[in-house]
C-alpha positions in Angstrom: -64.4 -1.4 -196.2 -62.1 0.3 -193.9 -61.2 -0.8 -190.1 -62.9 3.0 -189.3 -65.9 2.1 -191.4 -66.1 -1.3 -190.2 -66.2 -0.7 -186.4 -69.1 2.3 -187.5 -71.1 -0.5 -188.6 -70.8 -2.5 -185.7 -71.1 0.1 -183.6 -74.7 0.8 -185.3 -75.4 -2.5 -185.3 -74.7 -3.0 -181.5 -76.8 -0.2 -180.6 -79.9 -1.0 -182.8 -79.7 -4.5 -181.1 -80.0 -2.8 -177.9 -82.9 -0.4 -179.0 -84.2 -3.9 -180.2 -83.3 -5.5 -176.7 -84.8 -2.7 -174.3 -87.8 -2.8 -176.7 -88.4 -6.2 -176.5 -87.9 -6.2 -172.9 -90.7 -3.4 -171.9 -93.1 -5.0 -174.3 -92.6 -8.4 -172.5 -93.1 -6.6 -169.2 -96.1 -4.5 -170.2 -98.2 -7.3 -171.6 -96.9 -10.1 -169.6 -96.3 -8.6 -166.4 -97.5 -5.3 -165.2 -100.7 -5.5 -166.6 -101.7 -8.1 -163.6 -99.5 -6.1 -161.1 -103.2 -4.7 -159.4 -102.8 -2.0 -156.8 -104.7 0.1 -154.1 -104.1 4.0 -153.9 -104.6 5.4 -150.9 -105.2 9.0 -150.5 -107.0 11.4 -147.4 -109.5 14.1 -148.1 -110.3 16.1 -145.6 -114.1 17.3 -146.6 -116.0 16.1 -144.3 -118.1 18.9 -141.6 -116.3 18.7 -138.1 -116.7 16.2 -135.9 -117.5 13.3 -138.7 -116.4 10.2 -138.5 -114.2 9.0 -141.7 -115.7 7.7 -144.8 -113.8 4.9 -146.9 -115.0 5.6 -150.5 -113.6 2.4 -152.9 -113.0 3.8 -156.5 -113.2 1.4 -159.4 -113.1 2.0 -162.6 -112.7 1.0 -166.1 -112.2 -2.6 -165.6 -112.9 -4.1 -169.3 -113.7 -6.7 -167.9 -113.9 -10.2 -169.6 -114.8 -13.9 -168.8 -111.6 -15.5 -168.8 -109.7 -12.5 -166.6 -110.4 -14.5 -163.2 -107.2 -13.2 -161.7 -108.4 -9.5 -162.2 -111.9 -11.0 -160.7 -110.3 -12.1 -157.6 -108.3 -9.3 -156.7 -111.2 -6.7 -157.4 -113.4 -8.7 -155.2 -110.8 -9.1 -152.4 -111.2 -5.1 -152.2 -114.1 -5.7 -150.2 -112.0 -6.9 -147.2 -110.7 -2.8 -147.3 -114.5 -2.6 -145.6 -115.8 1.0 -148.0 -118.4 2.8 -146.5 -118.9 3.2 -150.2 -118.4 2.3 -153.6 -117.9 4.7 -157.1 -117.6 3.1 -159.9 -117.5 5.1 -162.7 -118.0 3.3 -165.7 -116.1 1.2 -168.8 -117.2 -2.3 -167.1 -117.7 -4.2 -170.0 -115.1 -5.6 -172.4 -116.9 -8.5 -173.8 -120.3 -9.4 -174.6 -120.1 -11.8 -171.9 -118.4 -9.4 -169.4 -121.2 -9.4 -167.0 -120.2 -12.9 -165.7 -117.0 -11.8 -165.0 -118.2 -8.4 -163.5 -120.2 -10.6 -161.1 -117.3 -12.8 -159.4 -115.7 -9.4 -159.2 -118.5 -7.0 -157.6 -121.0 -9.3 -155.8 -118.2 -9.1 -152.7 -119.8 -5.5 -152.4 -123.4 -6.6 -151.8 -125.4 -4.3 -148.9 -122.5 -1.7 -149.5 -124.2 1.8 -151.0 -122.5 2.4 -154.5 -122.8 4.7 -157.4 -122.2 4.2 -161.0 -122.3 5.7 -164.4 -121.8 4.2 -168.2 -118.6 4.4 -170.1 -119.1 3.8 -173.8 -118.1 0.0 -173.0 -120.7 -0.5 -171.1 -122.9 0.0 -174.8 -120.7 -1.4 -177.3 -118.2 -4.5 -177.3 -114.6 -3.3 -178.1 -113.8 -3.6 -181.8 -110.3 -4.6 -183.5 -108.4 -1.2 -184.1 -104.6 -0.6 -184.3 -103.3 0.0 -180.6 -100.8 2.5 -181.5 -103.5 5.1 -183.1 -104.3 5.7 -179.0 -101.6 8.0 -178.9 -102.7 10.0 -181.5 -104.7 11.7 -179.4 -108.6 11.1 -178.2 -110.1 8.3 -179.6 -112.7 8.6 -182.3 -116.4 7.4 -182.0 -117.1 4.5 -184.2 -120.6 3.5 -185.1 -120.7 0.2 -186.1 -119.7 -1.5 -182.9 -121.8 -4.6 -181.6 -124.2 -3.4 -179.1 -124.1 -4.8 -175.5 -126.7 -5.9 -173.0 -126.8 -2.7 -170.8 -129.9 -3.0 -169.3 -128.7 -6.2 -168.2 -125.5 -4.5 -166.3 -127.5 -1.9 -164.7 -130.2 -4.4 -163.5 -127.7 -5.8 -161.4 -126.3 -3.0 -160.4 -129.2 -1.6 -159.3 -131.6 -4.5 -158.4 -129.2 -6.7 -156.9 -126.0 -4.5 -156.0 -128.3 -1.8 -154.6 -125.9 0.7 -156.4 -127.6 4.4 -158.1 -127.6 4.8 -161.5 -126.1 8.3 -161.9 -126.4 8.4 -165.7 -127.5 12.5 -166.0 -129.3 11.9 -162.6 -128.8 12.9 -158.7 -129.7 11.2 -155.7 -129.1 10.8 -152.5 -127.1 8.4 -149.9 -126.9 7.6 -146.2 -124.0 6.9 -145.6 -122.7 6.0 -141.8 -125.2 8.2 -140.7 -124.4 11.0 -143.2 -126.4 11.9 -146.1 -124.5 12.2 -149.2 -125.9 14.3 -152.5 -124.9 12.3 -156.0 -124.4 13.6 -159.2 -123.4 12.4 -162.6 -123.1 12.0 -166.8 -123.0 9.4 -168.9 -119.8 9.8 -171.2 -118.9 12.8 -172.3 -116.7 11.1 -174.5 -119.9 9.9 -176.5 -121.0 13.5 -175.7 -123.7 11.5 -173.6 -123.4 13.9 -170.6 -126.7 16.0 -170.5 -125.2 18.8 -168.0 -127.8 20.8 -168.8 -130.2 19.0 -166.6 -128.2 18.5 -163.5 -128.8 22.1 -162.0 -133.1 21.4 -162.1 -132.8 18.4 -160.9 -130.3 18.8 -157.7 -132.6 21.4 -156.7 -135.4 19.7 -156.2 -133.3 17.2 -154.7 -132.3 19.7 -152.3 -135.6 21.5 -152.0 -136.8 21.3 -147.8 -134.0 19.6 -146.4 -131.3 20.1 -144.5 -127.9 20.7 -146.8 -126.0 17.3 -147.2 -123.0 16.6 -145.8 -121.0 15.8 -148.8 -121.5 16.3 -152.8 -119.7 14.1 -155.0 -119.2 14.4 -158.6 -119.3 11.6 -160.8 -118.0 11.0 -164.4 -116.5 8.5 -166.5 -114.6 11.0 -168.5 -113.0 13.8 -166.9 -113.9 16.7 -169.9 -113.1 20.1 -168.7 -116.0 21.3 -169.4 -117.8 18.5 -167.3 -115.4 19.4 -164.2 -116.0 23.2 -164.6 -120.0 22.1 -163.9 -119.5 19.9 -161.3 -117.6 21.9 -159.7 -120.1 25.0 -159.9 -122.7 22.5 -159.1 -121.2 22.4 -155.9 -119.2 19.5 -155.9 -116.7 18.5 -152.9 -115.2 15.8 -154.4 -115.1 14.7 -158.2 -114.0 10.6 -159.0 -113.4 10.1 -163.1 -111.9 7.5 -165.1 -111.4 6.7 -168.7 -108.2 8.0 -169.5 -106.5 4.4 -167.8 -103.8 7.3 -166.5 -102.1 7.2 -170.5 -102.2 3.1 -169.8 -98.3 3.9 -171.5 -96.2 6.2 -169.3 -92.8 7.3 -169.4 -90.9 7.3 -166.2 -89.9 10.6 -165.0 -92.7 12.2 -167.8 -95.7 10.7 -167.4 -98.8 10.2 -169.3 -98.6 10.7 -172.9 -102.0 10.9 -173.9 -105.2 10.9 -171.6 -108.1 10.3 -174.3 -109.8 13.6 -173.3 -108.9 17.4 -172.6 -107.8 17.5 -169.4 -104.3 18.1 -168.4 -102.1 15.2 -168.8 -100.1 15.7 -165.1 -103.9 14.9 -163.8 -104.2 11.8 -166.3 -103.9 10.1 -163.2 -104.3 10.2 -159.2 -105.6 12.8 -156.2 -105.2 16.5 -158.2 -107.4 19.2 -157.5 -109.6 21.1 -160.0 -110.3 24.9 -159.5 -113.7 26.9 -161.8 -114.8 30.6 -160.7 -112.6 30.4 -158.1 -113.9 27.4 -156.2 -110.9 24.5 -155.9 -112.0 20.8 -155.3 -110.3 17.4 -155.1 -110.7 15.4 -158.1 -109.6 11.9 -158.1 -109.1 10.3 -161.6 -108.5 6.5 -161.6 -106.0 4.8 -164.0 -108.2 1.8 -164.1 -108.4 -1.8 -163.7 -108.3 -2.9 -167.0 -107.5 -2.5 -170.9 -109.3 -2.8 -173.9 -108.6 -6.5 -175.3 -107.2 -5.6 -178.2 -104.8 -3.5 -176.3 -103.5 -5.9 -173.4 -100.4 -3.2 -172.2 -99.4 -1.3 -169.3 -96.0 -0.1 -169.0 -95.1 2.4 -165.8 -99.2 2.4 -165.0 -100.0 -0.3 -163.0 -104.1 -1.5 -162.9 -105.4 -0.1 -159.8 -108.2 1.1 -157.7 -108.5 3.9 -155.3 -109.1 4.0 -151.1 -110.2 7.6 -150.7 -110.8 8.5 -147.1 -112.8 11.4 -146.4 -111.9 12.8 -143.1 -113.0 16.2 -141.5 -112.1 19.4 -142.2 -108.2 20.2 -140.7 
């Protein structure tokens, strides 16, 4: 071989050891390291009527949660010293069939604090085995031969003992600080679980001979255009989704690669706004708390949870 064809070689050599290197290095840091690296976003909204005082509205989402992750338990249920007027949680709470014992030392912190949920499609069926790199191949199929979980158990104690409102296709409504808050929401449209259709019938009756609410929020686990194009018809001021764990894989300086659904992928992630029919509203979409456990990454996407606070009007 000749001296030019020799240092060529090296050359290669060198350089796939360094693909190798920086490869080995980001895995190490996304499963080791950043996916225990928990963080609090902090955004403002002002949507509030004039003269309001501030509401602290905790978002959580997609935790995945299962009984050995105590670290991830503690830090969620320190979020409680961030004193929320109120709690979203929209859905994907479950990664084990024992999950519920971890979601308690997480959420019972929040106990006699008004909350909201709706149901991911882990909060039905226990995660399955399945090759992690087929989630960038765009949104996940629906498998139907997945181990079913205890749901009604979950939403017993998030209704019954939590206090929260099941939001699954339904409406309600909130005091809040003194303010009356209207709730809406789906079940996953993922699953195609939502049931938009019945939303408009039933938030008129809850707002048949009363005085207009404050504030309407939006809830859904996954953010589906067509789900954000209703809510915000609906009259929505604010809409909170999850499920895409904001790409869980993002490249610095590009972002999310994949979101798991149709919306944009610069919105994959964080306080955006989401305009139908001429009518533009905040929507905040969480990145999440959590992973499926069969995919334990999270490279330039930290687990977090949101600090939305609603402020007036400027």
């Amino acid at each position: 071989m000749s001296s030019g064809a020799s240092r060529g070689a090296r050359t290669a050599l060198t350089a796939f050891g360094v693909v190798g290197a920086v490869g080995a290095a980001a895995a190490i840091w996304g499963i080791g390291i950043e996916r225990y690296l928990f963080t609090v976003r902090f955004h403002e909204v002002p949507v509030l009527p004039h003269g309001s005082a501030p509401i602290r509205v905790l978002h959580l989402s997609d935790a995945h949660m299962a009984p050995w992750q105590h670290r991830k338990q503690e830090w969620i249920s320190a979020l409680a010293e961030l004193q929320p007027d109120l709690v979203v949680n929209t859905g994907d709470n479950m990664g084990h069939r024992d999950g519920l014992r971890g979601l308690r030392a997480a959420f019972d912190s929040f106990r006699g604090i008004p909350g909201v949920f709706v149901h991911g499609s882990n909060d039905h069926a226990e995660p399955s085995p399945r090759n992690p790199l087929r989630y960038f191949s765009g949104p996940s199929r629906v498998k139907h031969t997945t181990e079913p979980l205890d749901t009604q158990a979950l939403d017993d104690y998030f209704t019954d003992e939590l206090g929260w409102l099941d939001l699954n296709n339904a409406v309600g409504s909130l005091d809040v600080d003194g303010l009356r808050i209207d709730t809406f929401g789906v079940s996953d449209a993922h699953r195609e679980w939502d049931r938009l259709e019945v939303l408009p019938g039933l938030l008129e009756n809850l707002r048949a001979d009363v005085a207009p609410a404050a504030l309407s929020l939006g809830v859904t686990h996954a953010p589906y255009r067509r789900v954000l194009d209703e809510f915000t018809d609906l009259g929505a001021d604010v809409i909170l989704g999850g499920h895409t764990h904001g790409g869980q894989v993002r490249v610095p300086g590009i972002g999310a690669l994949v979101a798991n659904c149709d919306i944009p992928l610069d919105q994959a992630r964080g306080l955006s706004t989401w305009t139908h029919e001429e009518r533009t509203v905040p929507l905040n979409v969480s990145a999440g708390l959590g992973h499926s456990i069969y995919a334990p990454v999270r490279f330039a996407c930290r687990p977090e949870a949101s600090l939305l606070t609603l402020v007036p009007h400027a």
